[in-house]
C-alpha positions as a Markdown table, in Angstrom:
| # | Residue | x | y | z |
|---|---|---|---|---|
| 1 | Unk | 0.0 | 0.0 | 0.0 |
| 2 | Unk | 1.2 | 3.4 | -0.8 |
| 3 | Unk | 1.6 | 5.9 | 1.9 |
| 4 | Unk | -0.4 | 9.1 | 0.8 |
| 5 | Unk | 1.4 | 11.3 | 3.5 |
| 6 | Unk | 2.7 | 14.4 | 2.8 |
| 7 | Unk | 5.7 | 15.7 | 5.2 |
| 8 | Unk | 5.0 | 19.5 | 5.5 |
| 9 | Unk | 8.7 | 21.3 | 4.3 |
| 10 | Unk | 8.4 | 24.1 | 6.7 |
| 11 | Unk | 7.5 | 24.0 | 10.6 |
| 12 | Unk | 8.9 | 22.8 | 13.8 |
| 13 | Unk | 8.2 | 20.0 | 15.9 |
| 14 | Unk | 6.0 | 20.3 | 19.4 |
| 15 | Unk | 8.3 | 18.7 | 22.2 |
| 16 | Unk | 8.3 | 18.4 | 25.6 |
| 17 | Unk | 11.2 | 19.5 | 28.1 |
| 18 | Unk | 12.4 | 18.7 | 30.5 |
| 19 | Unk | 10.1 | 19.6 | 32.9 |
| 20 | Unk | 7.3 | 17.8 | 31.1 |
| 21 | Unk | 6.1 | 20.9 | 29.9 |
| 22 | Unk | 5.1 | 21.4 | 25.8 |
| 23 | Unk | 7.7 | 23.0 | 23.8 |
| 24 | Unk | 5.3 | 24.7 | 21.3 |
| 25 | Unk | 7.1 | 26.9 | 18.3 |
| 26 | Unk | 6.0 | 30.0 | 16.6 |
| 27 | Unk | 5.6 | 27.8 | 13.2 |
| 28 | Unk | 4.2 | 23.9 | 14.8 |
| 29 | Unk | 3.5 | 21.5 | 13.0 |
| 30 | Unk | 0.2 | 19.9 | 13.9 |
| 31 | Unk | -0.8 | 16.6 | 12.9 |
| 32 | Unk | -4.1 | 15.9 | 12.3 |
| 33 | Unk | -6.1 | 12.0 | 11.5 |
């Protein structure tokens, strides 16, 4: 089966420190089902 993602070429991840608090970006990338 072909994958029909598309990997966006601009945007940053959303991570989580160290603290377990979100890392969010200016630019996120938000993934969506």
């Amino acid at each position: 089966m072909e994958s029909k993602v598309v990997v966006p070429t601009a945007g940053k991840k959303i991570t989580v420190d160290a603290n377990g608090k979100l890392a969010v970006p200016h630019d996120p990338i938000i993934p969506y089902i």
